[in-house]
DSSP file (Angstrom, degrees, kcal/mol; ACC not computed):
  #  RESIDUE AA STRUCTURE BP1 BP2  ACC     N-H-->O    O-->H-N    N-H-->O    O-->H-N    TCO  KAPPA ALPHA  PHI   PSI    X-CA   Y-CA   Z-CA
    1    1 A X              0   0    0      0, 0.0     2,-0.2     0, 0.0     3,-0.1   0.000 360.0 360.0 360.0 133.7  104.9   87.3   94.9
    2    2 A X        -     0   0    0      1,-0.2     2,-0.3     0, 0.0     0, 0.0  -0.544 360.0 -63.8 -97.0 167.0  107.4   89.2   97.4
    3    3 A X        -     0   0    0     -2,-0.2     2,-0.3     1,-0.1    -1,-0.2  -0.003  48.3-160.9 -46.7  97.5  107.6   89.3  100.3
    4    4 A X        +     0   0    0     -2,-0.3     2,-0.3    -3,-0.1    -1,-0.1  -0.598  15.5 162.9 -74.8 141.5  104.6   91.0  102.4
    5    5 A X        -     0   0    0     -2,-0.3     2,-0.8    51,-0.0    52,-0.0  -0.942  53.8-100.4-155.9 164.6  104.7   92.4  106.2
    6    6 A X        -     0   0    0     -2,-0.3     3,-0.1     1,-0.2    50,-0.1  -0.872  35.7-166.8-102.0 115.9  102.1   94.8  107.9
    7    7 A X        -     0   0    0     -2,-0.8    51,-1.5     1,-0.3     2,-0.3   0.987  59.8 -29.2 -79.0 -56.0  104.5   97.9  107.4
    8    8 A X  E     -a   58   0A   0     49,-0.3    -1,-0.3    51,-0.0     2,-0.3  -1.000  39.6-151.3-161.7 160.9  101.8  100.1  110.2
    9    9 A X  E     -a   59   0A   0     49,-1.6    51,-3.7    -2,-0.3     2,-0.2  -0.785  31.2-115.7-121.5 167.3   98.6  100.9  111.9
   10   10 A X  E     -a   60   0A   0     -2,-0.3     2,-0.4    49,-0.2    51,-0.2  -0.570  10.1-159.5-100.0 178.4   97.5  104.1  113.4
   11   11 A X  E     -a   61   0A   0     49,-0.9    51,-2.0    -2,-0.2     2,-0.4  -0.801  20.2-142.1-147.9 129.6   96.8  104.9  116.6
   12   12 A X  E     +a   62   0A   0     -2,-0.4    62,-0.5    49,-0.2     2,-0.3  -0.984  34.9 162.6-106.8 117.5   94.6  107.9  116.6
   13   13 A X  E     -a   63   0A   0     49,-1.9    51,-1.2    -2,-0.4     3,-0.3  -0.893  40.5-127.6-150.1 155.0   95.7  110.3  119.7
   14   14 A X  S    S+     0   0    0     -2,-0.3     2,-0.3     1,-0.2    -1,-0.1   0.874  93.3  29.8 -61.7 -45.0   95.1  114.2  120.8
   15   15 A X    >>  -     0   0    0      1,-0.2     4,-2.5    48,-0.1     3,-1.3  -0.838  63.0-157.6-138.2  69.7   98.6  115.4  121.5
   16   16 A X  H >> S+     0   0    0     -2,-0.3     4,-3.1    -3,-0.3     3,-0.7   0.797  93.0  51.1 -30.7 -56.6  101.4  114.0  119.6
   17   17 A X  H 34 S+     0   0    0      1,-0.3     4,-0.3     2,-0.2    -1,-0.2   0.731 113.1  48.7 -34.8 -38.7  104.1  115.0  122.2
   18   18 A X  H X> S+     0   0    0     -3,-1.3     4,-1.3     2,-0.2     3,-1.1   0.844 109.3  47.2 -66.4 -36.3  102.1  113.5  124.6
   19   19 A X  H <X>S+     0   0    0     -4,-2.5     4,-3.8    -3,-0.7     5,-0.6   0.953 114.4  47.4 -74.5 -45.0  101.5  110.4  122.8
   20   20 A X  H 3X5S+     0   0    0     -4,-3.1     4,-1.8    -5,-0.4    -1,-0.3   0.824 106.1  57.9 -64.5  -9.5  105.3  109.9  121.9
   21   21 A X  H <>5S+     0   0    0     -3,-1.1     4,-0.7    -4,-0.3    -1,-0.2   0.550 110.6  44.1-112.2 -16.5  106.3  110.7  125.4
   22   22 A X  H  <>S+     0   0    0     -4,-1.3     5,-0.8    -3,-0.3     6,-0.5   0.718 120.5  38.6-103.0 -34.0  103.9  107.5  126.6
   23   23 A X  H  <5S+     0   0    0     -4,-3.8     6,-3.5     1,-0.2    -2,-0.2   0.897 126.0  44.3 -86.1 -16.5  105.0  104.9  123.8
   24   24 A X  H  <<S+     0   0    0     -4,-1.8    -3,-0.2    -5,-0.6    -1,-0.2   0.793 129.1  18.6 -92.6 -10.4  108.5  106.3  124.2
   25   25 A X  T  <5S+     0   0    0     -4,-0.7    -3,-0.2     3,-0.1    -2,-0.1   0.820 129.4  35.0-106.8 -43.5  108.9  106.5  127.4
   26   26 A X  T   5S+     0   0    0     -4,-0.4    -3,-0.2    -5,-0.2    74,-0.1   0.498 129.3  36.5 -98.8  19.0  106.3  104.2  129.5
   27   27 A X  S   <S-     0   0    0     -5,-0.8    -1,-0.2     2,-0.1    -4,-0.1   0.493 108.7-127.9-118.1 -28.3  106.1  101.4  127.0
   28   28 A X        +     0   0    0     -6,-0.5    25,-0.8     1,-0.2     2,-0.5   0.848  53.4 160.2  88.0  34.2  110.4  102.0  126.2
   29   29 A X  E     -B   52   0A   0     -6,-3.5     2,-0.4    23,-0.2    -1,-0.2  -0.737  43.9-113.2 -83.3 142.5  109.4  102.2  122.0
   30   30 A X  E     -B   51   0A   0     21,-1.3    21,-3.0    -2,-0.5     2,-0.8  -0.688  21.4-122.3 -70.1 115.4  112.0  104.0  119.6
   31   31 A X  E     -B   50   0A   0     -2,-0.4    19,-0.2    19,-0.2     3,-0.2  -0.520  36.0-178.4 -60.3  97.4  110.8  107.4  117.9
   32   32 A X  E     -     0   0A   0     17,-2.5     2,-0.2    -2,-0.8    -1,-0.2   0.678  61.6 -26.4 -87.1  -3.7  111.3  106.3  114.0
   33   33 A X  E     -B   49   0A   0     16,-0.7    16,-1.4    -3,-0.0     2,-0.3  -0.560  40.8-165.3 164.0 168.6  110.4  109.2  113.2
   34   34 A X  E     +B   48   0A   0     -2,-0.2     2,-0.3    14,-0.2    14,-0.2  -0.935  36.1 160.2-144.9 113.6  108.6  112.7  113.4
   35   35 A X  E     -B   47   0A   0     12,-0.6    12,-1.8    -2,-0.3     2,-0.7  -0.839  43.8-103.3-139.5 148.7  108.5  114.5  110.1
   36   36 A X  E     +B   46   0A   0     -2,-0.3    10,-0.2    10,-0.2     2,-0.2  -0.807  48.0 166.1-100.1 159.4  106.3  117.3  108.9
   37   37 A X  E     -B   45   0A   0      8,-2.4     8,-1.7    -2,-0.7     2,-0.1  -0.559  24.0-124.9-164.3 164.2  103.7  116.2  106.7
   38   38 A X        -     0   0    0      6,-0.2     2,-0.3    -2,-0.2     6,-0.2  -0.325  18.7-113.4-112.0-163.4  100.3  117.7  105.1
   39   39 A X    >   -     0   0    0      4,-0.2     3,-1.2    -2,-0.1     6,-0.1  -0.709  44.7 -99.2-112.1 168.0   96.6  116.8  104.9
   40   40 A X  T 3  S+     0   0    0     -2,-0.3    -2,-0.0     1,-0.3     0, 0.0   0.131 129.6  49.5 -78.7  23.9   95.2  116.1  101.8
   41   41 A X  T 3  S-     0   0    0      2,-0.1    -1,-0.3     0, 0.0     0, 0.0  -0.480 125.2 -99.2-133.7  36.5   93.9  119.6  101.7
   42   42 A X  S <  S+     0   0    0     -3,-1.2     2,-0.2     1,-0.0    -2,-0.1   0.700  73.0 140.0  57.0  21.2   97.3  121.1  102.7
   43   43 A X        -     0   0    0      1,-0.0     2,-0.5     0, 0.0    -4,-0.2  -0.479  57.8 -96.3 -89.6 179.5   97.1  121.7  106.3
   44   44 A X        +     0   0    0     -2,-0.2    -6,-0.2    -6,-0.2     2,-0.2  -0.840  53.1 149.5-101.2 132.4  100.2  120.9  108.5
   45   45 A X  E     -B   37   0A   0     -8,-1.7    -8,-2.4    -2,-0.5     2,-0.4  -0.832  36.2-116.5-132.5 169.5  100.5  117.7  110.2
   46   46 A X  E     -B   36   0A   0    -10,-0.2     2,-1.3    -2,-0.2   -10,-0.2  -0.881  11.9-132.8-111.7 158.1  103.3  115.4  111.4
   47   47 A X  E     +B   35   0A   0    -12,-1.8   -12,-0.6    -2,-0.4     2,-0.3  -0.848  34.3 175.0 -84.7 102.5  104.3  111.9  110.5
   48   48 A X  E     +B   34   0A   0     -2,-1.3    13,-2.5   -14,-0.2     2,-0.4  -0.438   6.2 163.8-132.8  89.5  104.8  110.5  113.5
   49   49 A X  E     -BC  33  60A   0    -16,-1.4   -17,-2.5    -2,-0.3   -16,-0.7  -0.618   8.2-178.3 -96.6 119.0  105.7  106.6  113.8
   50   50 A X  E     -BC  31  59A   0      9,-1.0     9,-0.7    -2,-0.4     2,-0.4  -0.867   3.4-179.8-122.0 168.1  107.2  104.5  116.9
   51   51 A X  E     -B   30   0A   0    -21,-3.0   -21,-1.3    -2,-0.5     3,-0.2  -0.963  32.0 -91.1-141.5 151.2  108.0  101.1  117.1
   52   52 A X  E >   -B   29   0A   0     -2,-0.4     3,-2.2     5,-0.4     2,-0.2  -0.499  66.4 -71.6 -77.1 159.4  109.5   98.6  119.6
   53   53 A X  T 3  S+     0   0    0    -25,-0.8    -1,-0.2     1,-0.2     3,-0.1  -0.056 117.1   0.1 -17.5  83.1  113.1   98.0  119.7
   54   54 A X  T 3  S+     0   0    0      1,-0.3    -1,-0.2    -2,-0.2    -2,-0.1   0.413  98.5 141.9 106.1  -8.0  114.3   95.9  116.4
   55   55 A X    <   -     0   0    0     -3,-2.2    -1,-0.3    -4,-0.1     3,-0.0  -0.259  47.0-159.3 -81.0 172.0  110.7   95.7  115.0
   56   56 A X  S    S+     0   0    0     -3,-0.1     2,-0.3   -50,-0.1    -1,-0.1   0.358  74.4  66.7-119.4   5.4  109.8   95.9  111.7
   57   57 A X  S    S-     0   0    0     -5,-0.2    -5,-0.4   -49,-0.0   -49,-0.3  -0.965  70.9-160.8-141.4 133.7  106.0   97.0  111.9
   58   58 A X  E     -a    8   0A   0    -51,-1.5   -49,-1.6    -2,-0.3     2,-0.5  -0.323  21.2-124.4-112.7-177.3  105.2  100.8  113.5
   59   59 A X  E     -aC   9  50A   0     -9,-0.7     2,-1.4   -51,-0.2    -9,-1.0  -0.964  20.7-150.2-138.2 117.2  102.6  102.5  115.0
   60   60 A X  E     -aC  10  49A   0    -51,-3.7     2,-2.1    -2,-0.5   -49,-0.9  -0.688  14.3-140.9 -91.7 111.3  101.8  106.0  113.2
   61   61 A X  E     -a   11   0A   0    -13,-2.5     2,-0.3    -2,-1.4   -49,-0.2  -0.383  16.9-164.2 -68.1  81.8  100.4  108.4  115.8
   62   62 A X  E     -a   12   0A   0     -2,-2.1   -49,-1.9   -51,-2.0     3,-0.1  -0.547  11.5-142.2 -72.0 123.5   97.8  110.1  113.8
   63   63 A X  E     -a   13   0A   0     -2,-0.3   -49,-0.2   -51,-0.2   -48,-0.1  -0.392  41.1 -99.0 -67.1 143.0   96.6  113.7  115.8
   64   64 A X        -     0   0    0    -51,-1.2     2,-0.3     5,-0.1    -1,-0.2  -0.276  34.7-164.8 -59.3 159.7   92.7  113.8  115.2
   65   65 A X     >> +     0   0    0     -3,-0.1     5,-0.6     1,-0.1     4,-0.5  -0.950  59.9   0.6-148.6 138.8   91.7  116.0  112.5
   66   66 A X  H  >5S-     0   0    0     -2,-0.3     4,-1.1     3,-0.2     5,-0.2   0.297  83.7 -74.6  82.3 159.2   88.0  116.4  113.1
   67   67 A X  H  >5S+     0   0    0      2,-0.1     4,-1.0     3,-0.1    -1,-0.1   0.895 121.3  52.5 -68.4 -25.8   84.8  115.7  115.3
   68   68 A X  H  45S+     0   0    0      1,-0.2    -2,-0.1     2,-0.2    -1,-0.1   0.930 109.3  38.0 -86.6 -42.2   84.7  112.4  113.9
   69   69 A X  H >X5S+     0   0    0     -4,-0.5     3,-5.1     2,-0.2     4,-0.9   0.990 115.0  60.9 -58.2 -72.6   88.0  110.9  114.4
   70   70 A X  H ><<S+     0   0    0     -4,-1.1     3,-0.5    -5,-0.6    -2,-0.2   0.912  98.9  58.4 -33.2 -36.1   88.1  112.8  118.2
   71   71 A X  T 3< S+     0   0    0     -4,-1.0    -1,-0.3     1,-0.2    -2,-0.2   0.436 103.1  58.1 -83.0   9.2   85.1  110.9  118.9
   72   72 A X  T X4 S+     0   0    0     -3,-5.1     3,-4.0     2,-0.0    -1,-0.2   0.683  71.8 113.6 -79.6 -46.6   87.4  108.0  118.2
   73   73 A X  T << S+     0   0    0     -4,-0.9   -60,-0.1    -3,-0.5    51,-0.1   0.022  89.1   6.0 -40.7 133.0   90.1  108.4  120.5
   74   74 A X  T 3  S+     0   0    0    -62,-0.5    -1,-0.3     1,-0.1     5,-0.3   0.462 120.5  72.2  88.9 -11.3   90.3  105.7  123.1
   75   75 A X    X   +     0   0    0     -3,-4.0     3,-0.8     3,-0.1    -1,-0.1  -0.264  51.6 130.6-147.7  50.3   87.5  103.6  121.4
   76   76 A X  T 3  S+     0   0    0      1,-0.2    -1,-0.1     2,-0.1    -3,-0.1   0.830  85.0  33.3 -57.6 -35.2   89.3  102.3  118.3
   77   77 A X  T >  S-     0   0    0      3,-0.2     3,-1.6    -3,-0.1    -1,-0.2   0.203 118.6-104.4-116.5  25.9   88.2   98.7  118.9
   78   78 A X  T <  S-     0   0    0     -3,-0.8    -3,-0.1     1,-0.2    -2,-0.1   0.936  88.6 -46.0  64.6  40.1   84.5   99.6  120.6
   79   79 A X  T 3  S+     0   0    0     -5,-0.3    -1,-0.2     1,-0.2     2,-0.2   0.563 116.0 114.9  99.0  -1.7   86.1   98.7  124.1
   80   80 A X  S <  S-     0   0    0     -3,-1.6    46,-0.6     1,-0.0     2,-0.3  -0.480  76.6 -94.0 -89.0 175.4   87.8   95.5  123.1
   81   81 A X  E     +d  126   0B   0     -2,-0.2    46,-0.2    44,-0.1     3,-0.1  -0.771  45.6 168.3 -71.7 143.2   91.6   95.1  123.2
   82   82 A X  E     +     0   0B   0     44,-2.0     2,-0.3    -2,-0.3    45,-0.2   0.478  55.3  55.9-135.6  14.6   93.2   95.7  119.9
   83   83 A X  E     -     0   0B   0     43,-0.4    45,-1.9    45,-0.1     2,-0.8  -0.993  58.4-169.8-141.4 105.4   96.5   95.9  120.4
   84   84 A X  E     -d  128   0B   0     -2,-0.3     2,-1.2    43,-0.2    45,-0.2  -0.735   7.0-156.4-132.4 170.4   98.7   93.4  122.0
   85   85 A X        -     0   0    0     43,-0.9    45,-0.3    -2,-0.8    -1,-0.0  -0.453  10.0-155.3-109.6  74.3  102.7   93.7  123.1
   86   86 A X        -     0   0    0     -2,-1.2     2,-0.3    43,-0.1    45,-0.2  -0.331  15.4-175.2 -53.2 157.5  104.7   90.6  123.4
   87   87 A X        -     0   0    0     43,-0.9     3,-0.3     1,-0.1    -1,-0.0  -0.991  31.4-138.7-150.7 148.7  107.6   90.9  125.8
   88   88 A X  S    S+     0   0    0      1,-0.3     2,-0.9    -2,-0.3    44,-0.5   0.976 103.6  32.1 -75.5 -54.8  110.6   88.3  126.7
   89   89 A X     >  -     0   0    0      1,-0.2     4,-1.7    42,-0.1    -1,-0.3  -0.804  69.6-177.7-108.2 101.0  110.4   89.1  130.7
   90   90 A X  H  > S+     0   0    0     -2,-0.9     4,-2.8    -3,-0.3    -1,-0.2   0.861  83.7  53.3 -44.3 -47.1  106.7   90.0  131.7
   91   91 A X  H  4 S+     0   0    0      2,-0.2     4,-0.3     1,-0.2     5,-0.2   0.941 109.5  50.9 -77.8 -27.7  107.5   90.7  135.3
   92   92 A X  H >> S+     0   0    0      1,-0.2     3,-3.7     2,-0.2     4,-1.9   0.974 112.1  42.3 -53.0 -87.5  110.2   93.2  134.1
   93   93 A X  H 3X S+     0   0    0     -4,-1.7     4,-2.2     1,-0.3     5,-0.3   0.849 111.5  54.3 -60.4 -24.7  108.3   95.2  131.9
   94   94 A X  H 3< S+     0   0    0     -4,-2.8    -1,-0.3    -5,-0.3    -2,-0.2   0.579 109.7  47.2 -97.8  21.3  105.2   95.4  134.0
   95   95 A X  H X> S+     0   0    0     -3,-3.7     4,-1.7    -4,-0.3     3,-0.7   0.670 108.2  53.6-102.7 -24.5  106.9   96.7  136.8
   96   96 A X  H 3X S+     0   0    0     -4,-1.9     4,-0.5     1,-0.2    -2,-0.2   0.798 116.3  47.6 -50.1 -31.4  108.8   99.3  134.5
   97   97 A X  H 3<>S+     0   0    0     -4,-2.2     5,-2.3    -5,-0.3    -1,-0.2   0.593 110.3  44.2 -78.7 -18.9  105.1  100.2  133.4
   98   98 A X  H X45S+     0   0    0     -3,-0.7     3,-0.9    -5,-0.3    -1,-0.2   0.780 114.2  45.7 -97.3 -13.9  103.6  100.5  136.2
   99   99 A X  H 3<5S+     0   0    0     -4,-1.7    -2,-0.2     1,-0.3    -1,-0.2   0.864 108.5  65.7 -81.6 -15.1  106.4  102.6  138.0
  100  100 A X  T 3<5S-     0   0    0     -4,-0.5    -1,-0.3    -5,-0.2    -2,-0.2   0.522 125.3-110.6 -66.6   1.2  106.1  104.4  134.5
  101  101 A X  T < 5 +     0   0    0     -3,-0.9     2,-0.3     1,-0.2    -3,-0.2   0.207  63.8 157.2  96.4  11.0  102.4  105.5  135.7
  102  102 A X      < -     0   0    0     -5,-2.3    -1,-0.2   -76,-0.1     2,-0.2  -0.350  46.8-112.5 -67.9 121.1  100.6  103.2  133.2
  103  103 A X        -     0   0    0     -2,-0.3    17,-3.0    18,-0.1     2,-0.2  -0.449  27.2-166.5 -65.2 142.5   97.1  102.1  133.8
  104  104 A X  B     -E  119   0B   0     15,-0.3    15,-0.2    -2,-0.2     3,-0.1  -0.378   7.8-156.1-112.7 149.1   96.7   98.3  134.6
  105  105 A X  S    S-     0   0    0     13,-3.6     2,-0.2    -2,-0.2    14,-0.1   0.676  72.6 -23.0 -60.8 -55.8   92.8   97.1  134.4
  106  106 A X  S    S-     0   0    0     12,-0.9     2,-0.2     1,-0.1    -1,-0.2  -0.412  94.1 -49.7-127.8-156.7   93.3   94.1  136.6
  107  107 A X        -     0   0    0      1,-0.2    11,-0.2    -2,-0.2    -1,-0.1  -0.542  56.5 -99.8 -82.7 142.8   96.3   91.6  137.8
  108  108 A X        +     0   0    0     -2,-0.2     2,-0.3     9,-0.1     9,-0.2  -0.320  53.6 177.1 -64.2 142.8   98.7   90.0  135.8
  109  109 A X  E     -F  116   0B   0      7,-1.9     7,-1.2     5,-0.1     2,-0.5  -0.976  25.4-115.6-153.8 166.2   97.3   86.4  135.4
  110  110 A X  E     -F  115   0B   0     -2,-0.3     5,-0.2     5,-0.2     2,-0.1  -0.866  25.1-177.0-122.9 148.9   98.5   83.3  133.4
  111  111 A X        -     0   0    0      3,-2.9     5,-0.0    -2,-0.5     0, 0.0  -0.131  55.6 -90.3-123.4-149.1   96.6   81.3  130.4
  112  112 A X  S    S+     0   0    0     -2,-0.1     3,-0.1     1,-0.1    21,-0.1   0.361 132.2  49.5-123.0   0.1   97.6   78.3  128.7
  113  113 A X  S    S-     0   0    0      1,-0.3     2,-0.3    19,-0.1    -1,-0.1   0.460 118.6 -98.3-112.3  -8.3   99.5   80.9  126.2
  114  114 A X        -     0   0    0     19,-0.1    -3,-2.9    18,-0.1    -1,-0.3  -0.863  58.5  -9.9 149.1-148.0  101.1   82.9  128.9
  115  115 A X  E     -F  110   0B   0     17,-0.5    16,-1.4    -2,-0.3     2,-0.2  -0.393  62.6-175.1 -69.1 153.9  101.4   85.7  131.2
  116  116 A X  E     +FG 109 130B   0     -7,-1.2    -7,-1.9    14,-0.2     2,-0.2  -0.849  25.0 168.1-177.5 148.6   99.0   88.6  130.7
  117  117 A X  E     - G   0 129B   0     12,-0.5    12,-2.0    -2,-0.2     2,-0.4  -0.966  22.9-140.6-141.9 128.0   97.7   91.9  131.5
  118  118 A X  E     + G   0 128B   0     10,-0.2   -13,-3.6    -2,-0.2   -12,-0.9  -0.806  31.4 161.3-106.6 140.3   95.3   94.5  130.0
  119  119 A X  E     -EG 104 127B   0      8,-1.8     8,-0.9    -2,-0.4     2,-0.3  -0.656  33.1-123.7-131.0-161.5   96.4   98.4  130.3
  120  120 A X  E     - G   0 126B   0    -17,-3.0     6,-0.2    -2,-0.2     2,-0.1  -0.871  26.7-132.4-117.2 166.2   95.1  101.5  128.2
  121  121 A X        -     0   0    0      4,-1.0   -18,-0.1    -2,-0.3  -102,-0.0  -0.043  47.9 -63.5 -68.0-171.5   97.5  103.8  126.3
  122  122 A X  S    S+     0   0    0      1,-0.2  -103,-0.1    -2,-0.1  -109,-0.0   0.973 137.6  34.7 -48.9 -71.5   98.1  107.5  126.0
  123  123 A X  S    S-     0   0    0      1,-0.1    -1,-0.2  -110,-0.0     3,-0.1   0.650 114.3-100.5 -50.6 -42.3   94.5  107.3  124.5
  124  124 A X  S    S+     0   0    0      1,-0.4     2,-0.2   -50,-0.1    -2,-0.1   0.772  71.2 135.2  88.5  39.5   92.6  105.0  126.0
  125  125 A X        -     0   0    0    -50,-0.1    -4,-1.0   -49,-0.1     2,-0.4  -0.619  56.2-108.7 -97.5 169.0   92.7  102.1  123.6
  126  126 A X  E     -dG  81 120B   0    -46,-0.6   -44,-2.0    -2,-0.2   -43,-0.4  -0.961  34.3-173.4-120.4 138.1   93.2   98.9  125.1
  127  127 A X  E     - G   0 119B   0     -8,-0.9    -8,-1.8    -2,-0.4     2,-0.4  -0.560  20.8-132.9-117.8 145.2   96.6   96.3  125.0
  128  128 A X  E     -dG  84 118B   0    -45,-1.9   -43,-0.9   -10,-0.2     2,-0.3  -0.738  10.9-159.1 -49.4 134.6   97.5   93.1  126.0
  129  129 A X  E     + G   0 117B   0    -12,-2.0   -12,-0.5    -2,-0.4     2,-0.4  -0.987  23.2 178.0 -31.8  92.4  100.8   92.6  127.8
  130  130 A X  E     + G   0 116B   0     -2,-0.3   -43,-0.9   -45,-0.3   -14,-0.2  -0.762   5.6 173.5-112.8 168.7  101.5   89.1  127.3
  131  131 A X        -     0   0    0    -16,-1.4     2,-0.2    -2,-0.4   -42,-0.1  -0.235  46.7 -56.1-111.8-175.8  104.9   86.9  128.6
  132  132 A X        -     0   0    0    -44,-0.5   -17,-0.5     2,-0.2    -1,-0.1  -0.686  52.6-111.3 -99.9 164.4  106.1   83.7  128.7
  133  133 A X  S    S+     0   0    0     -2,-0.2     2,-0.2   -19,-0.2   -19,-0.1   0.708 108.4  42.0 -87.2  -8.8  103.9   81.2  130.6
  134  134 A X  S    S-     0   0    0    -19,-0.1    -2,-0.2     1,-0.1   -44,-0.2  -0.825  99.8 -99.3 -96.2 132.0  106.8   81.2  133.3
  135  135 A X        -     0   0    0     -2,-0.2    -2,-0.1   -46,-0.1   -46,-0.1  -0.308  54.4 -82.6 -63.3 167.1  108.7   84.1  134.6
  136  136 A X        -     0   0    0     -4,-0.1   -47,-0.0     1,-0.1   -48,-0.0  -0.151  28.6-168.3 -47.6 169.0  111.9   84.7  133.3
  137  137 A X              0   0    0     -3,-0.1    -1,-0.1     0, 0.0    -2,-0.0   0.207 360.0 360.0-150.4 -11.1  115.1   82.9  134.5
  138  138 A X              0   0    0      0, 0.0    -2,-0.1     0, 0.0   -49,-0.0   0.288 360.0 360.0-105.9 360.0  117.3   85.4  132.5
């Protein structure tokens, strides 16, 4: 059997522009790309997938199509977190995010698997940020 990896997931979101402009700019992901695309009934859409730096697994930013899917937005995972972001320097990125305007829930706190913080997205799903169980030294 070859080799398997989770290629992407979707993110379901109102606005692409908007939504690339928060994972590229206040989370600091790479646009892999933004293509035009169809429906399966032939309407125009885009492909639009970002990913963090060097990763190999994306995020497709699917625009709603529909009531049902709108009524989705923000409440992919019912209100859990479903998403979570590893990072080498915690305190670095969550000051980059926060001067980037991202909402925080709480305080950064530490667990016996490391630093962490839950924030929303673009959308209003909710992420982890987690660290090392130490700041950085780097």
């Amino acid at each position: 059997m070859g080799m398997a990896f989770l290629q992407l997931t979707a993110i379901i979101v109102e606005d692409y522009d908007e939504a690339i402009a928060f994972f590229t700019g206040a989370l600091g992901f790479e646009l892999a790309e933004d293509s035009p695309a169809r429906t399966n009934d032939g309407r125009p859409k885009r492909w639009v997938v970002v990913r963090p730096p060097g990763a190999e697994t994306g995020i497709l930013l699917a625009r709603a199509d529909g009531e049902r899917q709108r009524a989705a937005i923000g409440d992919q995972h019912a209100g859990r977190v479903g998403f979570f972001l590893r990072v080498d320097d915690f305190d670095a990125s969550y000051a980059r995010m926060r001067a980037a305007g991202v909402e925080f829930l709480a305080e950064p706190r530490t667990e016996p698997y490391g630093r962490v913080v839950v924030f929303r997205d673009v959308a209003g799903n909710r992420w982890d940020l987690l660290g090392p169980a130490s700041p950085s030294t780097g």
